[in-house]
N, C-alpha and C positions, 0 to 999 in steps of 0.2 A: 486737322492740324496736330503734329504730334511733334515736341523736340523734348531733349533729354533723353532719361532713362527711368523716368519713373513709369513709362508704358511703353510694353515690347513691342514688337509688329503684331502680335497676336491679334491686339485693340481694334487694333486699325480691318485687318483680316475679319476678324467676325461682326463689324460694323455693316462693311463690306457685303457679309452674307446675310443681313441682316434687313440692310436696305432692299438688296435681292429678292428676299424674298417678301416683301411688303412693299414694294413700290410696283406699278405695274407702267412695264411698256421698256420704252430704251432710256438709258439712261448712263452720265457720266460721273464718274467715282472719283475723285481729287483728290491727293494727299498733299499737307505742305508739310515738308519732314525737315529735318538735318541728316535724316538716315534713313538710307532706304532699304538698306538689308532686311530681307524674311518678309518683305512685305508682298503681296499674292499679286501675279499677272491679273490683268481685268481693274488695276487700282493704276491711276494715273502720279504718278508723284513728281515734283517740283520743289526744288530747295524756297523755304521761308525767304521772302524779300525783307533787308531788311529796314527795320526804324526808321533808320538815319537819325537819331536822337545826337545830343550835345556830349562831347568829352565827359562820361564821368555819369552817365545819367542811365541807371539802369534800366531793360527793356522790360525784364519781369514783371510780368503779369498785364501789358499793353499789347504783346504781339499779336493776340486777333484784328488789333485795328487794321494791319496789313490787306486782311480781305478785303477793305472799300480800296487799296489801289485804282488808281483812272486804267490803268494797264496793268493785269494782274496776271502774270506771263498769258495772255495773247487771248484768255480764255472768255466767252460770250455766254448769254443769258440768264436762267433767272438759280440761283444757288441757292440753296439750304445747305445752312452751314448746322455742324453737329459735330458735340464734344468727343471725343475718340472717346468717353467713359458710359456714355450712356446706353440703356437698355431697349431695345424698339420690339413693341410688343403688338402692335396694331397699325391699320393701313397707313400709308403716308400719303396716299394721292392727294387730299385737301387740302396737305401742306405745300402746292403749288397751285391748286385751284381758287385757295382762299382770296377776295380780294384785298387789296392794301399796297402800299410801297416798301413799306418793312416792317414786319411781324418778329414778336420775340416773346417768351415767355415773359407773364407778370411776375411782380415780387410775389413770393411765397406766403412770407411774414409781415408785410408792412403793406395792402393792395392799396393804402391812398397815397402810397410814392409812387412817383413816373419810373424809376428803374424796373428796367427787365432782366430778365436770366439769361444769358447770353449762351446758353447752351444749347438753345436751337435758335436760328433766326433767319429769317428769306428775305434777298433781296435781290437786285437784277446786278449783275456783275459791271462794275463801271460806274453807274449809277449815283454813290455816293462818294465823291471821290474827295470834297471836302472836309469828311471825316478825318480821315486821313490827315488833309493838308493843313487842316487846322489845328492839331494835335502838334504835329511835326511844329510850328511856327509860333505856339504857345505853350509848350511841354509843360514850362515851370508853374503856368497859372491854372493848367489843369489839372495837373498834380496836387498842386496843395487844395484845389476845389474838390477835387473828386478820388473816391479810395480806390477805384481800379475801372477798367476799362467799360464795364458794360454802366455805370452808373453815368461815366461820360457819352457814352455813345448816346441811350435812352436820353436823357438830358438836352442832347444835341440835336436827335432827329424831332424830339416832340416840338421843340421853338420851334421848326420848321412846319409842321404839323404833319409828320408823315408816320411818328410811330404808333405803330397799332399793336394787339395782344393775342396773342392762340385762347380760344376757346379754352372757358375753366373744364378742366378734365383731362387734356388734351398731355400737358406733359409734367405727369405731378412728380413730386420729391419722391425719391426711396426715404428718405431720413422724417419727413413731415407728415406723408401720407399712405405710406406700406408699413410701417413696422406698427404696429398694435398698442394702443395708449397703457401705460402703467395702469396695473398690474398683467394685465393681460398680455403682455409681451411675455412672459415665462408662459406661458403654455399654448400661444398663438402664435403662428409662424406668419411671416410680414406678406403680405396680400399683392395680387396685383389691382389697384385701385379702379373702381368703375370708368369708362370711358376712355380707360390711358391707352396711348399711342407712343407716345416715348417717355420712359423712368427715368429721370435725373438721379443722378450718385452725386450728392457733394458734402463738405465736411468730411462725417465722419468714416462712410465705406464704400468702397468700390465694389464694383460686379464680383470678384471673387469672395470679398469677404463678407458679402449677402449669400454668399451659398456656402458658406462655410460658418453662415452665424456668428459671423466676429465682426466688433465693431472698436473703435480704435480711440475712445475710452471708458475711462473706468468706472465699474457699477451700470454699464449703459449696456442691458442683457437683450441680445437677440435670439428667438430660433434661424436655422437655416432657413436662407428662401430656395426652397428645393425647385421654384418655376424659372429659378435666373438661366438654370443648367438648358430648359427648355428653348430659349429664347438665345441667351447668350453665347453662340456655339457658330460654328461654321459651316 
């Protein structure tokens, strides 16, 4: 899912080549854009369905909920969804063989909360489509209950007892578990962490500025991840 302009089609493009080459067999590519320019044959794209939220009620930072649609233009089976930012570094096959109804990364920082990461999550297309409608017909009480989307979501499938967690390893932080503990970060360049399959970017850098060693604040020193250029490419 990509809208705005804080991510070209590039994102989406070497995602793309990314999955390609770590997934094995046939397989379909989705994009929900606002914009489809630059973005590569072989990627399916479909304008974001929207909200339908209340006069006045901003979408920011809710629109993933859009992929539990009951009818999500027309499209069937089981989806992994993945942040246009993140790094894929190892297989993805078990990320479809895994059993569960819906899998999502655990919290990082806090493992005895039920929130997950929403930056990968598998679910069958269709499937949850109450997410959704109960969002849409409580906006105001989710909102002031919960600070964005993936703490509602987690929250909502666990009552049900369907939400489950990827294996510890599976898709650790660049910012928590690649970059090297003080002091060791000035002369250790940030790691690919044991067992990872997909690097989460969030906070403070994204894929270019892990290879470029820059992180976006102050006193908070990286070297380049000279392995992003390996992996993050087309």
């Amino acid at each position: 899912m990509k809208w705005g302009t804080k991510y070209g089609p590039e994102y989406v493009n070497r995602l793309y080549a990314m999955v390609r080459r770590h997934l094995s067999g046939d397989f379909r590519f989705v994009c929900l854009t606002d914009d489809f320019n630059g973005i590569r044959p072989g990627v399916d794209c479909f304008p974001i369905p929207p909200l339908d939220l209340p006069p006045g009620i901003p979408e920011r930072g809710w629109t993933k909920l859009v992929s539990f649609a009951a009818d999500l233009h027309g499209l069937k089976g089981t989806a992994l969804f993945l942040d246009v930012d993140v790094v894929i570094v190892g297989n993805l096959d078990e990320f479809f063989t895994l059993p569960g109804d819906f899998l999502i990364i655990h919290d990082y920082k806090r493992p005895w909360r039920v929130t997950g990461n929403s930056s990968v999550y598998r679910f069958e297309l269709g499937a949850h489509p109450d997410v959704l409608e109960y969002f849409r017909s409580h906006v105001q009480e989710v909102r002031e209950e919960f600070r964005n989307e993936q703490a509602y979501l987690s929250d909502f499938l666990h009552k049900q007892g369907k939400l489950q967690y990827w294996p510890d390893g599976w898709c650790p932080s660049f910012k928590y578990h690649s970059i090297p503990t003080w002091p060791t970060n000035y002369w250790k360049p940030p790691e690919v962490p044991k067992d990872a399959r997909v690097i989460i970017f969030h906070g403070e850098c994204n894929p270019p500025d892990a290879l470029a060693g820059r992180r976006n604040r102050r006193f908070r020193y990286i070297r380049p991840a000279g392995w992003v250029a390996e992996h993050w490419r087309e």
